[in-house]
N, CA, C and O atoms as CSV, one atom per row, in Angstrom:
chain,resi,resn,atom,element,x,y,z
A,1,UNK,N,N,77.958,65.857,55.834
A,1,UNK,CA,C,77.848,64.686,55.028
A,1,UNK,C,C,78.715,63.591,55.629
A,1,UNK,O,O,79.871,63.746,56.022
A,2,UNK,N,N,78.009,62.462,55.651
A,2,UNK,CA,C,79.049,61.145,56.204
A,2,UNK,C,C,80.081,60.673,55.075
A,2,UNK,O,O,79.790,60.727,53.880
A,3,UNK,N,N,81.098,60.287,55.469
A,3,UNK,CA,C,82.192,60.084,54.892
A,3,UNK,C,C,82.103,58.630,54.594
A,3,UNK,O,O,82.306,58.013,55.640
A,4,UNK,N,N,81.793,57.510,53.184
A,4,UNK,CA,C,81.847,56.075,53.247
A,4,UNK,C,C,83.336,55.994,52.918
A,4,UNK,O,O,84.230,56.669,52.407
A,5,UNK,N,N,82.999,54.116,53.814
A,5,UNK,CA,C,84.154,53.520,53.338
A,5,UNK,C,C,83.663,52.504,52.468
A,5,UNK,O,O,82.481,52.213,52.279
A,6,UNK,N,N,85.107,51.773,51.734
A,6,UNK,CA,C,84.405,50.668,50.996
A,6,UNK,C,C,84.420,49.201,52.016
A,6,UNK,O,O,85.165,49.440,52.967
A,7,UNK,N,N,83.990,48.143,52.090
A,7,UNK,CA,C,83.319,46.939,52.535
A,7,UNK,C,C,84.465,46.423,52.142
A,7,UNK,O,O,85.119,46.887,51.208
A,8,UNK,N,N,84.835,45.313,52.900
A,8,UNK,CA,C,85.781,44.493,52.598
A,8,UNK,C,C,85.713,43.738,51.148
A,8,UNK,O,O,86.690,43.721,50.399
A,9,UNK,N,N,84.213,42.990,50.757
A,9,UNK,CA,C,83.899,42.552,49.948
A,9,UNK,C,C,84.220,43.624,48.302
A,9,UNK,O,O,84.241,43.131,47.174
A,10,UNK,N,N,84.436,45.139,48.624
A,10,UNK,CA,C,84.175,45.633,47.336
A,10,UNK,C,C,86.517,45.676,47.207
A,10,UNK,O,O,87.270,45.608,46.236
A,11,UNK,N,N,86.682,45.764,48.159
A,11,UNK,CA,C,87.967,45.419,48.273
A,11,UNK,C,C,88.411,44.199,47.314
A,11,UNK,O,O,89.114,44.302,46.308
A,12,UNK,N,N,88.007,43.356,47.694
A,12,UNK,CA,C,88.194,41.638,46.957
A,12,UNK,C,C,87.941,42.354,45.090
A,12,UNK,O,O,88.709,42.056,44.176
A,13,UNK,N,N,87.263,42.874,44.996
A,13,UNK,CA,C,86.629,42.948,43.494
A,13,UNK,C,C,87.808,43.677,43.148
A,13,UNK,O,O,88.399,43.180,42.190
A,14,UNK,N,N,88.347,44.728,43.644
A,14,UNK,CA,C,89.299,45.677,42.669
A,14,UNK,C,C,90.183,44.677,42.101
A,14,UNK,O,O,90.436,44.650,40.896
A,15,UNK,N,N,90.624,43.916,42.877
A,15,UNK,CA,C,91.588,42.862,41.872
A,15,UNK,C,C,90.950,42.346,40.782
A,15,UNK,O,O,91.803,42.214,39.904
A,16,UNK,N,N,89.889,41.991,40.395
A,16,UNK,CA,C,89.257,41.164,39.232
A,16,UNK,C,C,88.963,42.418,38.160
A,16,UNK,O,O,88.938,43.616,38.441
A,17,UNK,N,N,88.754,41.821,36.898
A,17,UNK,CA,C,88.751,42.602,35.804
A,17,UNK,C,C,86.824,42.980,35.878
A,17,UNK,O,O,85.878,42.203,36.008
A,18,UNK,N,N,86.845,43.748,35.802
A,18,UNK,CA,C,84.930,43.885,34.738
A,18,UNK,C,C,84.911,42.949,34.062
A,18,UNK,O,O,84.254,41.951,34.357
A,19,UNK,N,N,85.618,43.048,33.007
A,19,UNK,CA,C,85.120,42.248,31.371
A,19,UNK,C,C,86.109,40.998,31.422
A,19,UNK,O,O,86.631,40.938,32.536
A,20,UNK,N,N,86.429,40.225,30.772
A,20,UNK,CA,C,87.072,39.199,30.026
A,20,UNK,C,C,87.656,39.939,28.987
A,20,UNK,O,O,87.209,40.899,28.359
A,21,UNK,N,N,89.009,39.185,28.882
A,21,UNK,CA,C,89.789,39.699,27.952
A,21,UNK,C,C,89.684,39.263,26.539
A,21,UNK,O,O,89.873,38.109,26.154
A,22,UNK,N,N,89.295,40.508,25.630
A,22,UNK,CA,C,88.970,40.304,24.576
A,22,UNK,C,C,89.501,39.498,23.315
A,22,UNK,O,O,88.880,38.654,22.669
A,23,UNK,N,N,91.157,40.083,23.063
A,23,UNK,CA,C,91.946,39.462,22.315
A,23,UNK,C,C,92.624,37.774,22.731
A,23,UNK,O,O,93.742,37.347,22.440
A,24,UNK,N,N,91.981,37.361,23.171
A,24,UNK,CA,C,92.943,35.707,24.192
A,24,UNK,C,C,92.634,34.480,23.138
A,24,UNK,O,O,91.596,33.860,22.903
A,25,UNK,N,N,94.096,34.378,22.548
A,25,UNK,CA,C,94.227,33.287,21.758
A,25,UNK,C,C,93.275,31.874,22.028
A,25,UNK,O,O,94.076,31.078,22.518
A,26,UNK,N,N,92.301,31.387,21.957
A,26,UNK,CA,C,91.421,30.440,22.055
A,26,UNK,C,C,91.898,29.043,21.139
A,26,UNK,O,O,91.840,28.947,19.913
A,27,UNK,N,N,92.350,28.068,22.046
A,27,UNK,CA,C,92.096,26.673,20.644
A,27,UNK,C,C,91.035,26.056,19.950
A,27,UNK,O,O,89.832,25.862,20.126
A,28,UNK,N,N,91.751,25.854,19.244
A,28,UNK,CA,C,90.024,25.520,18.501
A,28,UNK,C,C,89.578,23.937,18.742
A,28,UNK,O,O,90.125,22.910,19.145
A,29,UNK,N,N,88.238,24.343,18.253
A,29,UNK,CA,C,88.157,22.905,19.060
A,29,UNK,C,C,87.914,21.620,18.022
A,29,UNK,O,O,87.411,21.630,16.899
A,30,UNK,N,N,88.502,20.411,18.874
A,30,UNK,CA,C,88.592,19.152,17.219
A,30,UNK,C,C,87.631,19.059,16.911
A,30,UNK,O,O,86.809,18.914,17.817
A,31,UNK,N,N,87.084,19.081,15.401
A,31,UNK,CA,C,86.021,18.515,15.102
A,31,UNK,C,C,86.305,17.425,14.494
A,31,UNK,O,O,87.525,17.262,14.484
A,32,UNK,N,N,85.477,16.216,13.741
A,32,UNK,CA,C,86.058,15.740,12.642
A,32,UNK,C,C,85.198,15.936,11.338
A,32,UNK,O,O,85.282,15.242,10.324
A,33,UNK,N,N,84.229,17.165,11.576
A,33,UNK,CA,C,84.002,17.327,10.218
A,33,UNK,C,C,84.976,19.049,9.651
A,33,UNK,O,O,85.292,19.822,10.556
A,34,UNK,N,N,85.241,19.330,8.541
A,34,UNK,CA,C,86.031,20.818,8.262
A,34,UNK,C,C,85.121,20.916,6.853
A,34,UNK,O,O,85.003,20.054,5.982
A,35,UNK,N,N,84.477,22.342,6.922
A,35,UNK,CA,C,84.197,22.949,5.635
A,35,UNK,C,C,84.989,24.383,5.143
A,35,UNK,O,O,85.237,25.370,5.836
A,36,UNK,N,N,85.261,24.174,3.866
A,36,UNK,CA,C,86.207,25.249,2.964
A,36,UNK,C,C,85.220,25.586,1.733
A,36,UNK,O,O,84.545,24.755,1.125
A,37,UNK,N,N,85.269,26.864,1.508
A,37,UNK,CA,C,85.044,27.221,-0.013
A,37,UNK,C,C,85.338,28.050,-0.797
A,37,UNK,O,O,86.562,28.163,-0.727
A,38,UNK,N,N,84.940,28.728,-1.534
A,38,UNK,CA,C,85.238,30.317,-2.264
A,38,UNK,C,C,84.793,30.412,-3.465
A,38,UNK,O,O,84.478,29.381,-4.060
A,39,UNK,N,N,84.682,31.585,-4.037
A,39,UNK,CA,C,83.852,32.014,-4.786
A,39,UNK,C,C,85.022,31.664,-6.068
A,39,UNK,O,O,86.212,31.824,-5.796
A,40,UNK,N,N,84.530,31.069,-7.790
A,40,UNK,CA,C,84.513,30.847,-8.584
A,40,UNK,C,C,84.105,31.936,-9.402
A,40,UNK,O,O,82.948,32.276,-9.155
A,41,UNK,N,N,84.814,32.771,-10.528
A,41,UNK,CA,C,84.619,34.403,-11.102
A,41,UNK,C,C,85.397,34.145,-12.590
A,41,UNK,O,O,86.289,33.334,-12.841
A,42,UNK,N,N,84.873,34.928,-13.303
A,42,UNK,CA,C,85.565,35.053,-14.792
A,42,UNK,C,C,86.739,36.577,-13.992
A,42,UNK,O,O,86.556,37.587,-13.313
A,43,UNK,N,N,87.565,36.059,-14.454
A,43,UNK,CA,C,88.498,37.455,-14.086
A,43,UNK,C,C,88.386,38.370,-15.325
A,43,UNK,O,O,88.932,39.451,-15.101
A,44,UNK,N,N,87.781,38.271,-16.722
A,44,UNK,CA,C,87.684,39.010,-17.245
A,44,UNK,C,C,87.159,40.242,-17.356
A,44,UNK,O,O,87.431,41.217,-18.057
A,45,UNK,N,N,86.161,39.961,-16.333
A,45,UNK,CA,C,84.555,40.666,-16.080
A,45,UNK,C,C,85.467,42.176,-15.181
A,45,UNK,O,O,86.168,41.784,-14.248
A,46,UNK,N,N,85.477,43.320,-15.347
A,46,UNK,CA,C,85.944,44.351,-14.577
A,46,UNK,C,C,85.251,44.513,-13.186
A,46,UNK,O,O,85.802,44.711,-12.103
A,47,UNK,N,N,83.789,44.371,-13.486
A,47,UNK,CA,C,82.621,43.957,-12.059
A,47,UNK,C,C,83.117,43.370,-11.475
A,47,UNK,O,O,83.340,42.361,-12.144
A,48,UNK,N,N,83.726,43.209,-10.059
A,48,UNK,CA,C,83.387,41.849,-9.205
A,48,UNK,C,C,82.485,41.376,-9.042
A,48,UNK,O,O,82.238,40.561,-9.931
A,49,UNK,N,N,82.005,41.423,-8.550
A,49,UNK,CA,C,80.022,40.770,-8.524
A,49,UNK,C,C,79.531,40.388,-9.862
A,49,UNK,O,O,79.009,39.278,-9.959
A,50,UNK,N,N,79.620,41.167,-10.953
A,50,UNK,CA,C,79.033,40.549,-12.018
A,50,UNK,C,C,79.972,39.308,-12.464
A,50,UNK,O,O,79.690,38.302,-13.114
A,51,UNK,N,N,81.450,39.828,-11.761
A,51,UNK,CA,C,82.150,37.838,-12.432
A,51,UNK,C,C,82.122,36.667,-11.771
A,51,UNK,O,O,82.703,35.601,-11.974
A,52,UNK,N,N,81.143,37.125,-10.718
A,52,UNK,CA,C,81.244,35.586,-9.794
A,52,UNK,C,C,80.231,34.981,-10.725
A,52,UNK,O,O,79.162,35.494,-11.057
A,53,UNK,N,N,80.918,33.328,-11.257
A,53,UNK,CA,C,79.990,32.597,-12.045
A,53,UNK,C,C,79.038,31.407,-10.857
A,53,UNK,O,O,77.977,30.809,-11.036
A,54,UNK,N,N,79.723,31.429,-9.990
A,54,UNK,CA,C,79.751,30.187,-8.892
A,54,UNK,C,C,80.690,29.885,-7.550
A,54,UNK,O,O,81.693,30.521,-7.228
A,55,UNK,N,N,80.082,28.707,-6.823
A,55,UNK,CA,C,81.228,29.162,-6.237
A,55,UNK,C,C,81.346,27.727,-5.618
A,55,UNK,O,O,80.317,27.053,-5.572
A,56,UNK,N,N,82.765,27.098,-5.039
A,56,UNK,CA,C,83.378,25.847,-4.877
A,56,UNK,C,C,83.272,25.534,-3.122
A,56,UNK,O,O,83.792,26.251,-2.267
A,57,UNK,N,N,82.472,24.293,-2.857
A,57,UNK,CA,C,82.474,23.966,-1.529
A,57,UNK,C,C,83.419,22.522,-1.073
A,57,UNK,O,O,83.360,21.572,-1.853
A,58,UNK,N,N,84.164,22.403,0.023
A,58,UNK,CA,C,84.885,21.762,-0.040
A,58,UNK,C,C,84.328,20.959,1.399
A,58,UNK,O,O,84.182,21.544,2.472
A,59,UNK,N,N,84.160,20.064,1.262
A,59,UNK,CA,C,83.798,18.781,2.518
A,59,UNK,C,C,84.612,17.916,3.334
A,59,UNK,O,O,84.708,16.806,2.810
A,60,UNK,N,N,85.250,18.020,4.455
A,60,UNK,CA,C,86.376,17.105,4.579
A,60,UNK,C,C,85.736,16.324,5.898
A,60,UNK,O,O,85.323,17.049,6.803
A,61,UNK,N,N,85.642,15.039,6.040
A,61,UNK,CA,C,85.416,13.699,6.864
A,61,UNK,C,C,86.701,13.512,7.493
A,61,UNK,O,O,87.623,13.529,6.678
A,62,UNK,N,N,87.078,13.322,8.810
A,62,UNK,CA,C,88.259,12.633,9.801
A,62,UNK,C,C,87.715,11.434,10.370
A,62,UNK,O,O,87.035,11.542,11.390
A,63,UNK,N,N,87.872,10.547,9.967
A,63,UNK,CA,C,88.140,9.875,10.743
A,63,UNK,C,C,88.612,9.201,12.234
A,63,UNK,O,O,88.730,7.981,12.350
């Protein structure tokens, strides 16, 4: 059986990763529009689901 070597070119690669690194803090990017909301509930109700009455959306414009 012949014995390979590797190519200079597969040399160059061992330094580089496969993948991209998963966890990498990213900035976010400016927008100037921002949406917020959340769900609106009777806390009386023991159900979660049955106490959501509604729920609150919030719109914000920058200028």
């Amino acid at each position: 059986m012949e014995q390979l070597q590797p190519t200079e070119a597969a040399a160059d690669l061992a330094d580089q990763p496969l993948l991209p690194q998963m966890f990498v803090e990213k900035p976010a990017p400016e927008s100037p529009f921002q949406l917020n909301g959340k769900l609106i509930h009777n806390e009386r109700e023991d159900d979660y689901w049955r106490s959501v009455e509604g729920a609150e959306l919030q719109f914000e414009f920058k200028r």
